[in-house]
N, C-alpha and C positions, 0 to 999 in steps of 0.2 A: 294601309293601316295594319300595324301588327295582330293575326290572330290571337294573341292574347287578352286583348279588348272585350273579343265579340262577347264574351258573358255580361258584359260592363253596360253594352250599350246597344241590348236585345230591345225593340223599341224605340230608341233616339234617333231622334232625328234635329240637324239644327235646322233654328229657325230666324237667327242674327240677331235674336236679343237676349244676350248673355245671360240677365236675370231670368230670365225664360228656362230657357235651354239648362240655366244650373239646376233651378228647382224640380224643372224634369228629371234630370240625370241624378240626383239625388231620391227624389222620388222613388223611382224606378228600381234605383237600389237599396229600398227602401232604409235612408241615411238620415234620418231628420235632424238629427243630432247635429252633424255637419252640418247639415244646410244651415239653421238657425244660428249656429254660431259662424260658418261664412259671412249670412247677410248681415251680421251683428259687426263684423270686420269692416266689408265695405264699407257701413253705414261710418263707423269711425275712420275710416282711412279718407274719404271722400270729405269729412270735418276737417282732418289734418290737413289735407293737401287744401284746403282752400284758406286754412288759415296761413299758410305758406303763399297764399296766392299764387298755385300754381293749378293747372289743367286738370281736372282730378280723374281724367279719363284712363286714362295706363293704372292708376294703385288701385282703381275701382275692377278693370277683369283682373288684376294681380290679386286681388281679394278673393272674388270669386271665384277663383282656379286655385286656390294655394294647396288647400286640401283634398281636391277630387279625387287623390291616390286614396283616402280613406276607404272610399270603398272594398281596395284590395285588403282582405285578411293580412294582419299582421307576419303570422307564419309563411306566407306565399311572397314577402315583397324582397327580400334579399333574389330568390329564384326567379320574380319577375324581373328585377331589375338587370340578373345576367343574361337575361333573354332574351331584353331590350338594348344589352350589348353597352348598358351604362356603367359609369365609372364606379368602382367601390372601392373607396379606403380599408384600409387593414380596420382602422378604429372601426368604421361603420360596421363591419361584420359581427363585433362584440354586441350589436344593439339592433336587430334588425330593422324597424320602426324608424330609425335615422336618415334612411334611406328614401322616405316620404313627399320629401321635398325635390329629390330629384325625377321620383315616378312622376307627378304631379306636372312637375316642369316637361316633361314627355307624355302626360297624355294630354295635353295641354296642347302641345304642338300638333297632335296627331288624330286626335279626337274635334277638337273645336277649332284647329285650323290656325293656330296663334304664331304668326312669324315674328311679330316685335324683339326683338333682345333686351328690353328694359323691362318689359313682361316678364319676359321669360327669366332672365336673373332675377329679377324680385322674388318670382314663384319659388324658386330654388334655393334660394338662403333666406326662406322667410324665418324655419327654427333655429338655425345657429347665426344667421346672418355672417359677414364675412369681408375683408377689409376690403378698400375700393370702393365701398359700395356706395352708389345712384342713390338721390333722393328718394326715387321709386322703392327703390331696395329698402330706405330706412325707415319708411313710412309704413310699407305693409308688415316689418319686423316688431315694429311697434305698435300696430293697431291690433296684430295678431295675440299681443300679450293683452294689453291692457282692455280687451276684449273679453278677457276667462272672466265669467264668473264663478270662482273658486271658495268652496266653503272656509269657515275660520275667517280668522286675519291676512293679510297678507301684506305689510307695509311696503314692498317694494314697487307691488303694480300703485297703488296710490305714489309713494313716490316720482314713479314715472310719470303717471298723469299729470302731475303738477309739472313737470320738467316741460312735459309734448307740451302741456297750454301758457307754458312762458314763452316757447317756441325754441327752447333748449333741446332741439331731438338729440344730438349726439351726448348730451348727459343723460338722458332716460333710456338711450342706449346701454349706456355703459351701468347705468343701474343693475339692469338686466346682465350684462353680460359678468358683473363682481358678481350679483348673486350666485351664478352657474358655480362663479370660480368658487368662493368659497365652500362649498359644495363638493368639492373635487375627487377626495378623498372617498363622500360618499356611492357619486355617481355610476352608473356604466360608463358612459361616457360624457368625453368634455370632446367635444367636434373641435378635430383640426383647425376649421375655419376660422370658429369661435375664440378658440386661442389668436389666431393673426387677427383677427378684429378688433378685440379685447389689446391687443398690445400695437396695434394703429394706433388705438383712440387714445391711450393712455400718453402717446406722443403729442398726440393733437390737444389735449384738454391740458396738459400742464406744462 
């Protein structure tokens, strides 16, 4: 394991049951934020996937790992991630915080020992999500949103909700992903990914 961890996981120890082992390591770091809105993902993701009729085992650790980068301060995760020898886009460097989802996907591997690749891709485009993608992938990009509870209105997570429970995922997707666009103008960034996602789908839905 990378020396860069060790402050992360002064204390941790696994113990092979994921929910365990998260709220420890959150804990620990003292994250509650995270944690509560993790188990609030799984909780939805593991609804998803069974209304899909599918295994809900892989979106349920993809849930609970998607965020574990949280812990790292914002300012330190561009310099963690060149240290970890991970990829960075030109975009991602505009927006350090972007980068999150690929930490995640690396402590993930390295911390709790995760070898799956549908794990591990889901972890990884759960914010921008990204064309190609695995049920796994689309399941915890979606439970991840429509998981915020966000002050004001928001008519687009309610939109999506309605999309996830007709069992329309890739239109609650693309909800999410016009919104970004629209936005475009205003944003840091619009993630590469997101752009090839967003023009996947638009192929696919019309």
């Amino acid at each position: 394991m990378n020396n860069i961890f060790n402050v992360y996981i002064e204390g941790f120890n696994l113990t092979g049951d994921l929910y365990q082992d998260i709220t420890l390591f959150f804990t620990l770091n003292n994250d509650q934020r995270t944690l509560e809105h993790t188990l609030n993902v799984a909780d939805e993701a593991k609804r998803i996937a069974e209304r899909f009729e599918i295994d809900p085992d892989k979106v349920i650790q993809a849930s609970l790992l998607h965020d574990i980068s949280n812990v790292i301060p914002v300012s330190k995760m561009l310099n963690a991630a060149e240290e970890l020898s991970i990829e960075i886009l030109d975009e991602e460097r505009k927006y350090s915080r972007s980068v999150h989802q690929k930490l995640s996907k690396c402590m993930a591997q390295e911390i709790f020992n995760i070898t799956d690749d549908e794990v591990l891709s889901a972890i990884e485009s759960h914010t921008t999500h990204k064309s190609n993608a695995t049920t796994t992938d689309k399941i915890l990009f979606v439970s991840d949103k429509i998981s915020w509870e966000l002050p004001g209105e928001h008519t687009y997570l309610q939109e999506m909700r309605t999309k996830v429970y007709e069992n329309e995922i890739d239109q609650a997707i693309m909800i999410y992903l016009n919104h970004i666009w629209d936005q475009r103008n205003k944003l840091k960034l619009v993630h590469p990914w997101l752009i090839q996602a967003r023009e996947e789908l638009l192929l696919k839905i019309s």
